[in-house]
C-alpha positions as CSV (number, residue, x, y, z in Angstrom):
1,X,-19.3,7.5,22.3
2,X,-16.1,9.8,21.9
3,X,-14.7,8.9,18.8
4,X,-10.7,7.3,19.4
5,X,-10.9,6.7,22.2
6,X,-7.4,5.7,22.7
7,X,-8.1,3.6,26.3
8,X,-10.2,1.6,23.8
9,X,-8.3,1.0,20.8
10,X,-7.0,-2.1,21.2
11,X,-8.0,-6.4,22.0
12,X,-10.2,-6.9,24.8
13,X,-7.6,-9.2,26.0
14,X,-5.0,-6.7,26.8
15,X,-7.1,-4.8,29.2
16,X,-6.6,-7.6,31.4
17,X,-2.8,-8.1,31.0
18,X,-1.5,-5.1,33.3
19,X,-2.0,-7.2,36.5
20,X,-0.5,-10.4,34.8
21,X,3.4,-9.3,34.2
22,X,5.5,-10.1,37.2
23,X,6.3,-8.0,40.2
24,X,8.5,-5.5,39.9
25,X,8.3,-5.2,35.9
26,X,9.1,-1.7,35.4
27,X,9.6,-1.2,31.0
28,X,8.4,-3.6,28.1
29,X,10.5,-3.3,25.2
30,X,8.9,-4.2,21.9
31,X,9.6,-4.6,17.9
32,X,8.3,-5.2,15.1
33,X,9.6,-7.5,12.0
34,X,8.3,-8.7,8.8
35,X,9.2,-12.4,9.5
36,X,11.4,-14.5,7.4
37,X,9.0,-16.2,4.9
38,X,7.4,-13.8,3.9
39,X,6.2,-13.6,0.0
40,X,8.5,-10.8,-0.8
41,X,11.8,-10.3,0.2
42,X,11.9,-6.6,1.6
43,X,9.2,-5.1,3.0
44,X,8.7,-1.1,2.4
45,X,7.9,0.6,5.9
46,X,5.1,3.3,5.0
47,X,1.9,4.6,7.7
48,X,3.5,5.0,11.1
49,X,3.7,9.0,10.9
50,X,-0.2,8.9,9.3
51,X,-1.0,6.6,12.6
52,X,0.9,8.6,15.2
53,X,-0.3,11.9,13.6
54,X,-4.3,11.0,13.9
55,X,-4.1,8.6,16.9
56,X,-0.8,9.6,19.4
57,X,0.2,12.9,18.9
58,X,-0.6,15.6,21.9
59,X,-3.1,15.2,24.8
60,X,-5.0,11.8,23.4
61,X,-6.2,11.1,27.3
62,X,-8.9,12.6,28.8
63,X,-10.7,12.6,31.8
64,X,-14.2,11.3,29.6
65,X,-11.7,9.3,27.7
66,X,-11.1,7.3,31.0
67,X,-14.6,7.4,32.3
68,X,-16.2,6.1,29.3
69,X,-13.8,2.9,28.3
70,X,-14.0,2.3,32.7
71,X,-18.0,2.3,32.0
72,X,-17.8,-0.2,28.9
73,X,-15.3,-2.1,30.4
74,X,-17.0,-3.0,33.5
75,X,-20.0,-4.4,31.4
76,X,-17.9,-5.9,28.6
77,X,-15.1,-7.5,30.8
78,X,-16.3,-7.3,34.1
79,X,-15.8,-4.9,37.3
80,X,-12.5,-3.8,38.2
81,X,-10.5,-5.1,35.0
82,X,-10.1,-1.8,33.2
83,X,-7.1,0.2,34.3
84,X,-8.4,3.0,35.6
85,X,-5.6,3.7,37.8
86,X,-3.1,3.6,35.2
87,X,-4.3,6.0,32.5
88,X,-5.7,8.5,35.2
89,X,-1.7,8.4,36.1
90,X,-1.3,9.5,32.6
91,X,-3.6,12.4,32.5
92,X,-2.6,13.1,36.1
93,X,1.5,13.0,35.4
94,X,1.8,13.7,31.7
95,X,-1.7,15.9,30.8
96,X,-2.8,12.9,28.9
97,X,0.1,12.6,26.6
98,X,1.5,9.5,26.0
99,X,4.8,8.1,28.0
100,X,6.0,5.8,25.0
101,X,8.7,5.8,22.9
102,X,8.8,4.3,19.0
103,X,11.4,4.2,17.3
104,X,11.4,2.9,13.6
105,X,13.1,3.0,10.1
106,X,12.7,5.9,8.2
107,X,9.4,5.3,6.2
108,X,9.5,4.7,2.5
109,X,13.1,2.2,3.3
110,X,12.7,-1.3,1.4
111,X,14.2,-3.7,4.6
112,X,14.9,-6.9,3.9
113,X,12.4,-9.4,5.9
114,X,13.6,-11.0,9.0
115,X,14.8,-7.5,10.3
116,X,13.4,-4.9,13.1
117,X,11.3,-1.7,11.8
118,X,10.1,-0.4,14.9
119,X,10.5,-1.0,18.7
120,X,8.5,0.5,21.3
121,X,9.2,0.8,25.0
122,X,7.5,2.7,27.9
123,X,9.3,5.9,29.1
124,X,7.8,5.8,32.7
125,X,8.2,3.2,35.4
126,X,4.4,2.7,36.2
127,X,3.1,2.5,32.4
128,X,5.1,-0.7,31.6
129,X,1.4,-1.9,30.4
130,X,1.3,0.1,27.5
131,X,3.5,-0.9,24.8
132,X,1.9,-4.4,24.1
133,X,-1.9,-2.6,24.7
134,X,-0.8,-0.2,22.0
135,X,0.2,-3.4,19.5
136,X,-3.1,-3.4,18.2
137,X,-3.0,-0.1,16.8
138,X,0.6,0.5,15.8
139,X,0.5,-3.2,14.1
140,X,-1.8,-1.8,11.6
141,X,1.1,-0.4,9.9
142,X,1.2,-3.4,8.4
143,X,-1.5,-2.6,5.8
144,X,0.2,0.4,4.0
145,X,3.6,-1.0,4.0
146,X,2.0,-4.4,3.1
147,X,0.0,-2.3,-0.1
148,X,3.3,-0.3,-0.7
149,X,5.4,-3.3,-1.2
150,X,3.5,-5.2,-3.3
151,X,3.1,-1.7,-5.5
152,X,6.8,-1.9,-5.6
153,X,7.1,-5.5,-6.6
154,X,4.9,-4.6,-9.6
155,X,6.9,-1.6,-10.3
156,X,10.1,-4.1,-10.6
157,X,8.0,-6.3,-12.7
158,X,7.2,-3.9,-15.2
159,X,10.4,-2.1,-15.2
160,X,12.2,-5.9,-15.7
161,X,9.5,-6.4,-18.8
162,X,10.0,-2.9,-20.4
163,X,13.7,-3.6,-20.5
164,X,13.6,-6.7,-22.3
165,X,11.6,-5.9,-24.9
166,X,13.6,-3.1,-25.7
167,X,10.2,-0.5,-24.8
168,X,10.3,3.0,-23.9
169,X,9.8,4.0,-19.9
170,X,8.2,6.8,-20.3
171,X,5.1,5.5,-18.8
172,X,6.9,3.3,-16.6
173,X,5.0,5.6,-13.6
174,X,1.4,4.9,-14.8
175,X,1.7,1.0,-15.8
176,X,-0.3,0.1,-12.6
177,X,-3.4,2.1,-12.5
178,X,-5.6,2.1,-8.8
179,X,-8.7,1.4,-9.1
180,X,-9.6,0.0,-5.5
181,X,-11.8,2.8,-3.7
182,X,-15.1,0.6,-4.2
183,X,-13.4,-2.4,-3.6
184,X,-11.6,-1.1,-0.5
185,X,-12.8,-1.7,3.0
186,X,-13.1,1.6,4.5
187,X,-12.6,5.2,3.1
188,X,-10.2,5.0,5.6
189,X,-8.4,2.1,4.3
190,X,-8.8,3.4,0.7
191,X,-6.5,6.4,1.8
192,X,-3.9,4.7,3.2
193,X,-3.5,2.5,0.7
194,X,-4.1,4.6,-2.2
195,X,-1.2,7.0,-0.7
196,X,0.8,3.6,-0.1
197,X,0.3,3.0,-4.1
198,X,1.5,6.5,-4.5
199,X,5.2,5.8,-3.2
200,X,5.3,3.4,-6.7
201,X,2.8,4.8,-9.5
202,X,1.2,7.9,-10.6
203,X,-1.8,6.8,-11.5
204,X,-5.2,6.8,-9.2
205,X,-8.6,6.8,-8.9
206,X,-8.5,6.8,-5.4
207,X,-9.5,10.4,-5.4
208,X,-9.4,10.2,-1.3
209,X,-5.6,8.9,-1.1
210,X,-4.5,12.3,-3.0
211,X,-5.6,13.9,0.5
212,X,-3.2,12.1,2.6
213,X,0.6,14.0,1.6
214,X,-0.9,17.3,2.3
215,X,-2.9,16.2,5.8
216,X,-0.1,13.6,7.4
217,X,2.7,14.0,5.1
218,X,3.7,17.7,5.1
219,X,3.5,17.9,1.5
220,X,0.8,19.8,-1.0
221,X,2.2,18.5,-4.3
222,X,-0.8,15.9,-5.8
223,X,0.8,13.0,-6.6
224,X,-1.8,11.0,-8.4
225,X,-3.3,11.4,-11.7
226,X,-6.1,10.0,-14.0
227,X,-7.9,10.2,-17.3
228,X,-11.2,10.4,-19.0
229,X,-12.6,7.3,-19.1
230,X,-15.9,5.4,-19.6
231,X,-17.7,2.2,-17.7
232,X,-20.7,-0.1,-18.7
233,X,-23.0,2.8,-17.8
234,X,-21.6,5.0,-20.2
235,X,-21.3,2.4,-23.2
236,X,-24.5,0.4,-22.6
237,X,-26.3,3.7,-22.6
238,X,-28.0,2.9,-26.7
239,X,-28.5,-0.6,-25.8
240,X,-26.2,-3.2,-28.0
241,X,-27.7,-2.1,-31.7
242,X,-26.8,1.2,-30.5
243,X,-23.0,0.3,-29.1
244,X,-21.4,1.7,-32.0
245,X,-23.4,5.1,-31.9
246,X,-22.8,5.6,-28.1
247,X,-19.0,5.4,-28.4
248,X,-19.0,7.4,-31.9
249,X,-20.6,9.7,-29.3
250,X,-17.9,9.5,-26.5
251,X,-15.2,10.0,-28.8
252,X,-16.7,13.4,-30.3
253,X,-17.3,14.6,-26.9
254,X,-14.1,13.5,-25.3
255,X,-11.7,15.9,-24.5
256,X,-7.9,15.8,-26.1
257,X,-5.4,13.6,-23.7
258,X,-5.9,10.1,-23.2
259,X,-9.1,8.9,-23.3
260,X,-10.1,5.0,-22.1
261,X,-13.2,3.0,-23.4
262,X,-14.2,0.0,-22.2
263,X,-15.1,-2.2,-25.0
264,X,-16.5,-5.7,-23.3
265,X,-20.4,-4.9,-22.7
266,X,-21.3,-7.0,-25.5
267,X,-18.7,-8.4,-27.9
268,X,-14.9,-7.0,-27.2
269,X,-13.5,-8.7,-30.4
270,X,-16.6,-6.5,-32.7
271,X,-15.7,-3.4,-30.8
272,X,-12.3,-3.9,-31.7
273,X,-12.3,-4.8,-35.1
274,X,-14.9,-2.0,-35.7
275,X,-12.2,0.5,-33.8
276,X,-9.3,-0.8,-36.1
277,X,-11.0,-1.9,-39.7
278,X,-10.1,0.9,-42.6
279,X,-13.9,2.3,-43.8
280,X,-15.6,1.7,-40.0
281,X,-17.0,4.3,-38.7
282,X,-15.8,4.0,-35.6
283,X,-12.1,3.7,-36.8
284,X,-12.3,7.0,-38.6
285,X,-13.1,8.4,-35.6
286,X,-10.6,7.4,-33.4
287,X,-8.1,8.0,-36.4
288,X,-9.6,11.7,-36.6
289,X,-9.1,11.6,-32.7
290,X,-5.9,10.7,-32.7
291,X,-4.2,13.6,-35.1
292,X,-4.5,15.9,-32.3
293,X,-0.7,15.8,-31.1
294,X,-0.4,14.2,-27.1
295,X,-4.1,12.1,-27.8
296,X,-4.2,8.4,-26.8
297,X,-6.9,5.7,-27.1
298,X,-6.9,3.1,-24.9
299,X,-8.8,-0.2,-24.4
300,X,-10.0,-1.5,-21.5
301,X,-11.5,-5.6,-22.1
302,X,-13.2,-5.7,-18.6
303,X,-13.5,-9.9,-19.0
304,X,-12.1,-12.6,-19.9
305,X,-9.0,-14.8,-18.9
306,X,-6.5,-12.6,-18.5
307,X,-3.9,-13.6,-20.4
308,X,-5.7,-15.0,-23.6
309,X,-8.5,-12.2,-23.8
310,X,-5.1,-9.6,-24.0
311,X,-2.5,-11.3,-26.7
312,X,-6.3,-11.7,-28.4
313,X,-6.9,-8.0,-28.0
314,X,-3.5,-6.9,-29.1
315,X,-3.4,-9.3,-32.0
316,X,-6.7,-7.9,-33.5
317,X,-5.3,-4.1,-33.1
318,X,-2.3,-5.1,-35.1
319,X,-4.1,-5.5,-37.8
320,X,-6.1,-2.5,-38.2
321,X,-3.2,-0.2,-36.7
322,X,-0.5,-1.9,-37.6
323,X,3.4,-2.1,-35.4
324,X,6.6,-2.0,-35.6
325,X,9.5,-3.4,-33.4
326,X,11.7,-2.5,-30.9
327,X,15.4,-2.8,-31.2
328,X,14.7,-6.1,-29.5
329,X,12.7,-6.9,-32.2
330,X,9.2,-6.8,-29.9
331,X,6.0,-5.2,-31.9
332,X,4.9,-1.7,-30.7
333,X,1.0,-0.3,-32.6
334,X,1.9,2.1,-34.9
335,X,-1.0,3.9,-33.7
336,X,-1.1,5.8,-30.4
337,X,-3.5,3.2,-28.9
338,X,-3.1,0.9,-26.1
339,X,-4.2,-1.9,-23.5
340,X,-5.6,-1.7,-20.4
341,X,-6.0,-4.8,-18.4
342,X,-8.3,-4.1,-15.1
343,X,-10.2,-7.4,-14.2
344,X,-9.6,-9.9,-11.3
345,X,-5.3,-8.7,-11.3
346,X,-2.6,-9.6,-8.7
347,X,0.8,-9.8,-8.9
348,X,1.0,-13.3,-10.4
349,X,-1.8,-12.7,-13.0
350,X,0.2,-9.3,-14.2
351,X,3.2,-11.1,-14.1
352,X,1.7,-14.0,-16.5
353,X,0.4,-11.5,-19.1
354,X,3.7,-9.4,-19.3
355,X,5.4,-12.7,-19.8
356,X,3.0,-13.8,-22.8
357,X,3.4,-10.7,-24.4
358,X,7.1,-11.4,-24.5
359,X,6.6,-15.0,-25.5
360,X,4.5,-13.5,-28.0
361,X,6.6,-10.9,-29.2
362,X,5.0,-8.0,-27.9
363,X,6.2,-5.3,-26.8
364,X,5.3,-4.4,-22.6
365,X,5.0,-0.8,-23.2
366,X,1.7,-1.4,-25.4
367,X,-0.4,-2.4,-21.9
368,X,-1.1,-0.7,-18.7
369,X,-3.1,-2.3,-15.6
370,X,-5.5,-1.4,-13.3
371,X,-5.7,-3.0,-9.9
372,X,-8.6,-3.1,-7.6
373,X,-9.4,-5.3,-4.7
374,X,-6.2,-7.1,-5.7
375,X,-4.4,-3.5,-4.4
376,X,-7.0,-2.7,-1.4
377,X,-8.4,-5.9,-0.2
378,X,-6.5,-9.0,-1.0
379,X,-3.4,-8.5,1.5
380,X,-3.0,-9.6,4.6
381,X,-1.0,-9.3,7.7
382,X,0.4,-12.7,6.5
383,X,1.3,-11.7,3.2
384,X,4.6,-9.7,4.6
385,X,4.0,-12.0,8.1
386,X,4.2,-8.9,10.3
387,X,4.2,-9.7,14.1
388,X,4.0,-7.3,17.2
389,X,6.9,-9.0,19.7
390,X,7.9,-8.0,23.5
391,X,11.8,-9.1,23.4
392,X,12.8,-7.4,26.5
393,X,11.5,-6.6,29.9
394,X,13.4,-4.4,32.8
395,X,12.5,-6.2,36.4
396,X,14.0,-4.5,39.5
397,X,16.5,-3.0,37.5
398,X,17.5,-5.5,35.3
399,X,16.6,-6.5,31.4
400,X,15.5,-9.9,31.0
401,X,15.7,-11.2,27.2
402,X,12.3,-12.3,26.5
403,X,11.3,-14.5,23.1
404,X,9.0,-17.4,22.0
405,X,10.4,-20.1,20.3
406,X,7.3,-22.7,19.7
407,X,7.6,-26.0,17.6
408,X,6.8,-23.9,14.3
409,X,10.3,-22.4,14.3
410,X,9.2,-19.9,11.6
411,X,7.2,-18.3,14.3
412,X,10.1,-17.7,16.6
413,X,10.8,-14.1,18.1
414,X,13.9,-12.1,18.4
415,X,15.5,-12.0,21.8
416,X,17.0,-8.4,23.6
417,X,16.6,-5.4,22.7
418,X,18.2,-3.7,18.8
419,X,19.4,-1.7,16.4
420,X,19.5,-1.9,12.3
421,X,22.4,-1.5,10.1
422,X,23.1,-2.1,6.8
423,X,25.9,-3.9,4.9
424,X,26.1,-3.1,1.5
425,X,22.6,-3.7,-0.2
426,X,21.0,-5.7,3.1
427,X,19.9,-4.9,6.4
428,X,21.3,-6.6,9.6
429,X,19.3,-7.3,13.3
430,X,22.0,-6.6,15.7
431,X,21.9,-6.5,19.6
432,X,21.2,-2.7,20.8
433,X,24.6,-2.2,22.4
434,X,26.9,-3.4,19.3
435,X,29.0,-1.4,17.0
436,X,27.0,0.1,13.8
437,X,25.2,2.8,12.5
438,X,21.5,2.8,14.1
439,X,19.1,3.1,11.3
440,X,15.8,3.0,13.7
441,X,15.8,6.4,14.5
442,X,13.1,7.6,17.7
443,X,10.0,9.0,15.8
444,X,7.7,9.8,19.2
445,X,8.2,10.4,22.6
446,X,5.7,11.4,25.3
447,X,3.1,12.3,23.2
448,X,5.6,14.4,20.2
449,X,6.1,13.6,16.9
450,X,10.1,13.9,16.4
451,X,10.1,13.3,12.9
452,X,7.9,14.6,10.6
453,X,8.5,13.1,7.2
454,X,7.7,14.6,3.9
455,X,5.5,12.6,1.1
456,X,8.3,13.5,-1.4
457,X,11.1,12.0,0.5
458,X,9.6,9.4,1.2
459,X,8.4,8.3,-1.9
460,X,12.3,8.9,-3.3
461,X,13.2,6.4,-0.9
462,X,11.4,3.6,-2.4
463,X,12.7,5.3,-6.3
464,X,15.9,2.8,-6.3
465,X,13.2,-0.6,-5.2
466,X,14.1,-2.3,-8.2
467,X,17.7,-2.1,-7.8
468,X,17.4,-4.5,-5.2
């Protein structure tokens, strides 16, 4: 089968919807919203020029395009359902390009919920069946605006800890480390969302999301970053007799920077007193390791309850390495050593660690995290409540307001057709022919990409996120 096939990227449902809208329907104006409810209170736009750019852009219909989804469609819906007539009018009329205009807010903008991001409306008279049958496809910009949203909550989180306990911000931009590619769904999805992590942090493993700045974003900067590190693998290697040995071995081989070690294959609270107690082995090591100016040793515990396993770890490093406080009076090591926490994190878990290291009277710089599946896998279209919505429709010559407004009243829809403003801080849904500022801005038309964002800018949108 011809791979994106656009005639066949979407629900089997909406094959069948172009002879169901009334007679004489001539445009279908769409939007989509982050819906009121959801569980943060803006929502970062982020994937649209990535989806138009490998799914919309130029001559995406074809004759074999139309042939093949008429040939599946007659067995998988039945004969005469497909619209053959309608996207042969596209190839026919507009070489295969698509008659569709989307505008949306410029990508990277924090938009309070409740508010339009993007509309979409049909450009010619006979396609009026397209914007809805293209829902399914454009609606999966939920997933890296989801990702990129709740990468910006974490950056407020960790910003809002370092300042109260009086710790530098140096490493504000590597606090939340990615560590999602196994965890993700598709290389695909590990992409987007690893690019999506990269609006907020600096640090990846997600060696596939560096690729997307460069191939959708018009930009050749690399804007993730890692470090040597070891895994189970790597420390289990001599067996648990042999523990010590193995990572006397990493650290003479390790190169100067930061170097990570995961201490939990057998007994994290050994490891660390052996790594911290004056006359180990193992601490004169790391000491010797750490006179070379810019070198770093950081501990990963890879088990545990979250919270208790970390005041425990940074309790025991204390006193081998020693701290001083802040002028908030919070304890910093003395050392150049550190925490990583990379186990079973979301937003809630990282937020319930930062706050017993406070309560605790440690300082936040002294930890980093590493998010996996609680980055890549564990949002939904729910989490931001992103919803695909016709609100207008043109019917011999005239625009009807369309909108659903069922008993769940949190799943009503917006009525007419819009623009976005802001005043002050917050955004405002306003009707399309009212005074303001229009802040959606018309990305594609007929098959061109109008605006073709840069990674950079994008991500300096999202720089002022925890102002808000």
């Amino acid at each position: 089968m011809i791979e994106n096939n656009i005639c066949l990227l979407t629900d089997s449902y909406k094959i069948t919807h172009h002879y169901f809208y009334p007679e004489g329907t001539k445009k279908i104006y769409s939007y989509l919203e982050s819906r009121v409810g959801a569980e943060f209170n803006k929502t970062i736009f982020y994937g649209l020029q990535y989806i138009i750019k490998k799914y919309l852009e130029g001559k995406v219909v074809t004759q074999e395009k139309i042939d093949e989804a008429d040939r599946l469609m007659n067995v998988h819906l039945g004969e005469g359902i497909f619209n053959r007539e309608g996207w042969q009018h596209i190839l026919d009329e507009f070489d295969g390009k698509l008659p569709i205009e989307i505008k949306a807010v410029a990508e990277g903008t924090p938009v309070d919920v409740g508010n339009v991001l993007m509309t979409v409306e049909n450009t010619d008279d006979e396609c009026y069946w397209l914007p809805n049958y293209l829902e399914s496809l454009l609606l999966q910009v939920w997933y890296p605006s989801t990702v990129a949203t709740l990468s910006a909550e974490v950056r407020k989180l960790a910003n809002f800890y370092l300042g109260v306990t009086g710790s530098s911000k140096d490493n504000l931009d590597f606090m939340l480390h990615d560590f999602g590619y196994r965890g993700a769904t598709s290389t695909e999805s590990s992409m987007l969302c690893g690019s999506a992590h990269l609006l907020n942090f600096s640090g990846t493993d997600t060696i596939p999301a560096l690729t997307i700045p460069e191939n959708y974003y018009n930009d050749s900067d690399v804007y993730g970053f890692s470090v040597q590190a070891t895994e189970h693998s790597v420390m289990t290697s001599l067996g648990e007799e042999g523990e010590i040995a193995q990572a006397l071995n990493v650290i003479e081989n390790a190169k100067d920077g930061i170097l990570s070690m995961v201490i939990d294959s057998y007994d994290y609270r050994n490891f660390l007193i052996q790594s911290s107690s004056e006359g180990c082995e193992l601490n004169d090591a790391i000491l010797k390791f750490l006179k070379t100016e810019g070198n770093k040793v950081v501990f990963r515990p890879d088990s545990g309850e979250p919270v208790s396993t970390t005041i425990d770890c940074l309790n025991i490093l204390e006193k081998g390495f020693g701290s001083h406080k802040t002028d908030k009076g919070y304890k910093v090591f003395d050392a150049n050593i550190g925490l990583l926490w990379g186990d079973g994190l979301n937003y809630h878990k990282i937020r319930d660690i930062l706050f017993a290291m406070k309560s605790n009277g440690w300082a936040a710089e002294n930890i980093i995290f590493g998010m996996g599946g609680g980055l890549h896998s564990s949002v939904t279209r729910d989490t931001q409540r992103n919803a695909f919505k016709c609100s207008a429709q043109l019917r011999n010559n005239e625009w009807f307001d369309i909108y659903k407004n069922p008993l769940d009243s949190s799943k009503k829809s917006k009525t007419g057709r819009f623009k976005l403003i802001k005043e002050g801080d917050s955004f405002k849904t306003i009707p399309i022919d009212a005074c303001g500022d229009d802040l959606i801005q018309c990305v594609f038309r007929n098959g061109e990409l109008l605006i073709d964002d840069k990674f950079c800018d994008i991500k300096s949108r999202t720089q002022n996120y925890s102002k808000y």
